[in-house]
Steps between C-alpha positions, in 0.01 A plus 500: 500500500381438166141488627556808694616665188219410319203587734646880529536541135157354417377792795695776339342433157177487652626892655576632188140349345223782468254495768219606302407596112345829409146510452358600160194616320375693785436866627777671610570861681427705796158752450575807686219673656479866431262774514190265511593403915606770733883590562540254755408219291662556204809236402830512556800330362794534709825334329740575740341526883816354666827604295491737187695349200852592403631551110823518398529542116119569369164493622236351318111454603291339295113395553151445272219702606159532420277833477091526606265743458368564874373793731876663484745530234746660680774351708852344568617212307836426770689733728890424546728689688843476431797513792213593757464873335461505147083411350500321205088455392335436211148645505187488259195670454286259239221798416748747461501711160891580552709273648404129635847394594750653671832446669574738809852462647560736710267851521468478127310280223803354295301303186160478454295286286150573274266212378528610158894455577403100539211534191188542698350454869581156634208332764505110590829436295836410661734737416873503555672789698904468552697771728904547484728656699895541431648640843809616296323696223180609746339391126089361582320328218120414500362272263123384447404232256887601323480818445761707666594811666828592730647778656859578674533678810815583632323603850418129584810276442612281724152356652535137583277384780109515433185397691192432246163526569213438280154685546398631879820571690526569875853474490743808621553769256306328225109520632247414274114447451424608165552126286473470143219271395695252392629071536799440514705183465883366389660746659879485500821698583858424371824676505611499168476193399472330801135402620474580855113448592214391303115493632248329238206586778355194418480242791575700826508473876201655714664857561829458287633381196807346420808610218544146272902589526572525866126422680585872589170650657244773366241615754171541342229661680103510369572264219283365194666204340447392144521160600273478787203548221555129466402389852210787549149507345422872478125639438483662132169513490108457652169499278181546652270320203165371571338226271873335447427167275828382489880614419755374210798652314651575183893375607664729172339797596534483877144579590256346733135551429234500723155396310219658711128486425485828308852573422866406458801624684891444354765542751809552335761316768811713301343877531294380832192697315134345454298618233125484486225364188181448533333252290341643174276168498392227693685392792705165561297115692405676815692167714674550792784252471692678282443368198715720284811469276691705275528403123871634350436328189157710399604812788199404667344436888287180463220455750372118558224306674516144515083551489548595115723407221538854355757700596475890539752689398628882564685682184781706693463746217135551520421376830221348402357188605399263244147366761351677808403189688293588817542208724707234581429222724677425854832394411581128568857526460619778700904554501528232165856581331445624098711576264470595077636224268551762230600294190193329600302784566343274815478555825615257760392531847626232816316418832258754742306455788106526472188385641711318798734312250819539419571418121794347268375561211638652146214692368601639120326675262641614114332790386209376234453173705154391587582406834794482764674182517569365894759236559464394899877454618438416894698172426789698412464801719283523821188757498632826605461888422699827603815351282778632299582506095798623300542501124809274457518536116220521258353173548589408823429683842583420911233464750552474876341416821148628590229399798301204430415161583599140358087449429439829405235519785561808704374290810766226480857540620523869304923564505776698349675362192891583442520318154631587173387447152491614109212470291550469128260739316457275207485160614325629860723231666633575840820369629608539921874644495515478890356590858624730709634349876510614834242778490456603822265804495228451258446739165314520180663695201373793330328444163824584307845399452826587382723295316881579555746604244680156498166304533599356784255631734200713553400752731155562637332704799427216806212634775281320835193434319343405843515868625298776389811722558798379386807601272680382200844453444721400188601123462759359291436154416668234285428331210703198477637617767519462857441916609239664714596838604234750662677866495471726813264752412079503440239668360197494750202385355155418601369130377095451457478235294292545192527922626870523413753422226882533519758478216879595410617587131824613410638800289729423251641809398586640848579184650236460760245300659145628532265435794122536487258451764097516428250560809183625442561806339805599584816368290854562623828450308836445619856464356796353561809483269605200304664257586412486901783471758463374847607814768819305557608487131568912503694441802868661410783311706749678582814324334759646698376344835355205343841482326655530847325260676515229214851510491533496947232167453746367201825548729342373791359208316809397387673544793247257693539275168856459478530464913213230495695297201828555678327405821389147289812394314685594890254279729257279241226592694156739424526841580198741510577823388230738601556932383465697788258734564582877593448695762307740319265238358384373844132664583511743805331272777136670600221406757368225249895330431479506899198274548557273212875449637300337815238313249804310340491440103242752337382599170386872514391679192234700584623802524835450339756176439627348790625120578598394909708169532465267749710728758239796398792660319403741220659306161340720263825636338588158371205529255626697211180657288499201254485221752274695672263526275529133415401380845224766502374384168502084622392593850238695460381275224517236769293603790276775281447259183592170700609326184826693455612604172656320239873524323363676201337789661814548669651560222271706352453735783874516625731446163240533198751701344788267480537151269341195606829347607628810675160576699520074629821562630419850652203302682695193595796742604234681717323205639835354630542834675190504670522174604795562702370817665169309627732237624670757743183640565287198649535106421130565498490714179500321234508530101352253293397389114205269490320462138675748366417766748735710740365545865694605844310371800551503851313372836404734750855513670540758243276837564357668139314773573320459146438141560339595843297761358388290206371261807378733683300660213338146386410470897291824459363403181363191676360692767662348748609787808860594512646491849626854615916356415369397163290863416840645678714333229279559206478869615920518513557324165267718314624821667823428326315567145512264224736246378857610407400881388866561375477231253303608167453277266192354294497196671533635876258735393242225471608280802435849690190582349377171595569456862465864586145442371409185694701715833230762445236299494540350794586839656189614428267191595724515844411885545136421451488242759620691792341770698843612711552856412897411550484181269354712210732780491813224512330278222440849295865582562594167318231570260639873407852342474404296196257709364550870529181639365252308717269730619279231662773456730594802495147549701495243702856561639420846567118424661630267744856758547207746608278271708808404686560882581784547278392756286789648434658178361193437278465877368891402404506197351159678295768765400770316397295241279361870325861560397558125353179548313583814376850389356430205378210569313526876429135586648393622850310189708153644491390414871572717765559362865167529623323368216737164500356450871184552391439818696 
């Protein structure tokens, strides 16, 4: 009994434990659309859509809000309406030269509000705005930033049930579409002194947000979250330069410049402005590989060439040039990594590509010196170019990864490199920190990184450098650490070589991270707020259900616990306690549950989740989302890596955010779990550790439609013919669409990326092959489903729809792929029908 006792109080403390920790240090509030989008888009903030709130003694609203400039000034700030009848708003009019603020209850304007009433016009500052109500007195008070005003009125006593809406309304009796330009955020409501409800708009649900008191809802329609500015890159700005030499930036001042042949351009990253100078002499080294730094010590943009030992320099007062060099030879280390040793005054430049050769070399050069000095460190650090550097402290800076080779010759074994190391400005020794592991799709970094607050990691922008067009997304990356995090979203980006140049700088002063891409002529900078989030990390729970359902899983827990150890001290004999599963968890069977129940035990995730035992009965409730993801993770690292995946990526992947003795037992908890489930499943299925790597394998009693399609692909990439079952089953699997597309995460997102890629490719050498009308519009089906925009499909499925007669169908399938194009990518496809058959 003692026992018994114990286990249920160890589960209620672990009840009563928070569940999460508030996040801090980032953006917070909902944006609401106004007059810049038409009525029907404007935002809404609806605080009571299913039961309006009852006071008793005092009501009391509370909330910060923030004022822009925009197209409109004029607008409502919230409507309420009290006991279904009575309108309570407060309204503003920002340009007005009377009043800006003013409370209507009833037909009439009760207090009102000037900006010289709060000392002067307030944009882009929170301010403070409190409403009371006594339902005794009928006494309102309005207060912003303090300052005070109240009225009594004896016609309105006695109100005590209120809906609130913020912004747009479409609500009954209080209609709206005129919204104050305006973000909003804390947002709470008491009686008396009793809080009641209390919305930070911060993290938030897709179409809701939830009250931090009760989890009550708030329906929220055409939102703009604060927070979400730290998962989204957003455009602030495009260039069109020609004759850029290179780009660099003056950290204090927040500006980027971009050194051309004949002039300079500063964009400011604070005011989002770009100024203009052209030089008033000579003109910087005339290189191409950017071969340009900024001087904070002097206020001056150095240009170098490692042809000549002086340096030119460009006086940001007088924008002039100190030399007006005409020609500088073809660059031999293209992509090098440089930086300014200031209390040196020398220039330090690391690696480049040139002449076929990749380089690993420190090339240095103090101003006054009669030469540069090379040390060759290929014995410490392979050949490479297209690498990483970030100032550490003042004599010490990171660099990571690049593209080289172990010779240096680009002929021989040229690879990716995932290492880590600091370079001591002083000394020029290098020391290796660590490698990165488990890489599965290859990247180079951008030329710049970021080191985090703590110093315990660095961020950087990752991209393909194999493809032409490609993309680059934000990577965290540990130090001494074991972290590698690639966030959701990406910049696209087109990589030539020696024709482009990417980079990513950060903005102290308004906390955010800078992206710059350089093609040609054309530069384009993006933005994203500081520091980045994954999408799932402004994901608001909502505490009242997750409360709910933590305390039904705690009961029933403890139930099962105390009737298992009553169950051993009765009999002295195992007992295995497994939690059922509920009805409402069990998929709804479909045509695919209905073949795979006469296949026996299957693996289906193409398409969606889905695990058959050896009776072909549908088991995929008993994988809750964390074991789920942990047999993804091993299995798919199984049969698409083959060598599994070891007991530290686990970890970092699944419980990075937990201590190292709490994530082990989380994994071995979870690994226990699993291996029970695949024992019901098939005594062919089978999880095992071998050299420190996880796999699950199986023989072919077990069907994986992955698996089979991973065959089936390597069949076609060996040109050997697929029989008409095997092109049948290829055809099925990929009509499903790609692996798992309910499950987002960074490293799904790769796994899918990956196989999807090697599916399409076989796809389209199996649509070249054939000559069957039929064949090609199936295969372009398949094709379509994992790739959307494909207009060579597109044109092949619809030529052979028509040759076969079926015009209609084709002239249909022409129209609906019109509308995809159109909404994804906000542009009309520019082929009509007849010119895609080639009419």
């Amino acid at each position: 009994m003692y026992k018994i006792k114990f286990l249920l109080l160890i589960l209620f403390i672990l009840f009563l434990s928070p569940t999460a920790q508030a996040q801090v240090g980032l953006n917070s509030g909902l944006y609401f659309s106004s007059h810049e989008v038409i009525q029907d888009e404007r935002t809404t903030l609806n605080l009571t859509p299913q039961q309006s709130l009852k006071i008793k003694e005092k009501l009391v609203m509370n909330f910060d809000i923030r004022f822009r400039k925009g197209d409109g000034y004029y607008g409502y700030i919230f409507k309420m309406l009290g006991n279904e009848s009575v309108p309570i708003d407060l309204v503003s009019n920002l340009a007005s030269e009377t009043e800006n603020f003013w409370l209507v209850v009833g037909d009439q304007s009760v207090l009102s509000f000037y900006w010289k009433d709060l000392g002067g016009v307030i944009y882009n500052e929170w301010a403070k705005i409190k409403m009371t109500y006594s339902p005794t007195s009928g006494e309102f008070t309005l207060s912003i930033n303090g300052i005070e005003k109240k009225v009594t009125l004896n016609d309105f006593t006695d109100l005590d049930d209120f809906q609130v809406v913020f912004g747009a309304s479409k609500v009954n009796k209080m209609l709206n579409s005129d919204v104050c330009p305006m973000t909003l955020k804390n947002v709470s409501i008491s009686d008396s002194d009793v809080k009641l409800r209390n919305w930070t708009l911060k993290e938030h649900a897709k179409n809701l947000v939830f009250d931090e008191i009760k989890g009550e809802e708030a329906e929220v329609k055409f939102p703009k979250w604060e927070i979400d500015k730290h998962i989204y890159w957003t455009k602030a700005k495009s260039i069109l330069m020609p004759g850029i030499l290179g780009i660099t930036s003056n950290p204090a001042a927040d500006s980027i410049f971009i050194v051309g042949q004949d002039q300079l351009k500063i964009f400011n990253t604070t005011s989002g402005e770009t100024s203009t100078f052209p030089y008033q002499y000579g003109n910087p080294y005339p290189c191409l590989d950017n071969n340009i730094v900024y001087n904070s010590k002097t206020n001056e943009i150095w240009s170098y060439s490692f042809d000549t030992v002086a340096i030119n320099k460009l006086n940001l007062k007088t924008f002039k040039w100190t030399a007006a060099p005409e020609t500088c030879l073809e660059p031999d280390l293209w992509h090098h990594l440089h930086i300014l040793n200031e209390p040196q005054d020398e220039l330090v430049t690391f690696g480049g590509y040139g002449h076929y050769t990749y380089k690993s070399t420190i090339m240095s050069l103090k101003e006054g010196a009669s030469a540069w000095d090379s040390l060759n460190k290929s014995d410490e650090v392979p050949p490479r170019y297209l690498s990483s550097m970030a100032r550490m402290d003042e004599n010490k800076v990171l660099m990571f990864g690049g593209y080289g080779s172990p010779t240096g010759n680009q002929g021989i074994n040229p690879q990716h490199f995932y290492d880590i190391y600091t370079l001591d400005l002083q000394s020029k020794n290098i020391e290796k920190i660590r490698e990165l592991k488990g890489i599965t799709t290859p990247f180079t970094p951008v030329a710049n990184a970021i080191i985090s607050k703590d110093k315990s990691s660095f961020y950087t922008l990752i991209y393909n450098n194999i493809n032409f067009n490609t993309h680059l997304q934000l990577a965290e990356i540990g130090i001494d650490k074991e972290v590698f995090r690639v966030f959701e979203d990406s910049i696209p980006y087109n990589f030539l070589d020696t024709e482009s140049w990417a980079g990513l700088f950060l903005n102290n002063s308004e906390s955010k991270l800078i992206a710059v891409t350089h093609s040609d002529s054309l530069l384009e900078f993006y933005q994203q707020a500081y520091p980045p989030l994954l999408k799932n990390d402004a994901i608001q729970p909502n505490k009242r259900k997750s409360s709910k359902s933590t305390l039904l899983i705690i009961l029933i827990g403890g139930i099962l616990i105390a009737t298992g150890i009553i169950a051993y001290r009765r009999y002295r004999k195992p007992s295995i306690v497994t939690k059922p599963v509920e009805e409402s968890q069990i998929a709804t069977p479909v045509n695919k549950l209905q073949i795979n129940k006469q296949q026996g035990t299957s693996i289906i995730l193409m398409g969606g989740f889905q695990i058959f035992d050896c009776d072909g009965e549908d088991i995929t409730g008993q994988f809750s989302p964390t074991i789920k993801q942990l047999f993804l993770l091993i299995y798919l690292s199984s049969i698409l890596d083959k060598k599994g995946i070891s007991s530290e990526m686990l970890t970092e992947l699944l419980w990075s955010d937990k201590s190292v003795t709490s994530a082990r037992n989380n994994r071995n908890v979870n690994i226990s779990k699993i291996r029970l489930i695949l024992e019901k499943v098939s005594p062919n299925l089978l999880l095992t550790h071998d050299n420190s790597f996880w796999k699950i394998e199986h023989d072919d009693t077990v069907y994986s439609d992955v698996l089979d399609s991973k065959r089936l692909i390597e069949k076609v990439k060996s040109n050997l013919i697929l029989t008409e079952g095997e092109l049948d089953r290829l055809l099925k699997n990929s009509a499903e669409g790609e692996i798992c597309p309910s499950i987002q995460t960074d490293w799904m997102d790769q796994f899918k990326a990956d196989f999807t890629a090697q599916l399409l490719d076989a796809l389209l050498e199996l649509i070249n092959r054939t000559k069957v009308h039929q064949q090609i519009a199936k295969i372009s089906d398949s094709i379509m489903k994992l790739d959307p925009l494909n207009d060579e499909a597109l044109k092949m499925k619809c030529s052979s729809l028509f040759k076969l007669g079926k015009k209609g169908q084709a002239l249909a399938a022409y129209n609906q792929f019109c509308k995809d194009y159109s909404n994804l990518l906000g542009q009309e496809f520019d082929k009509d029908f007849g010119e895609l058959l080639g009419e």
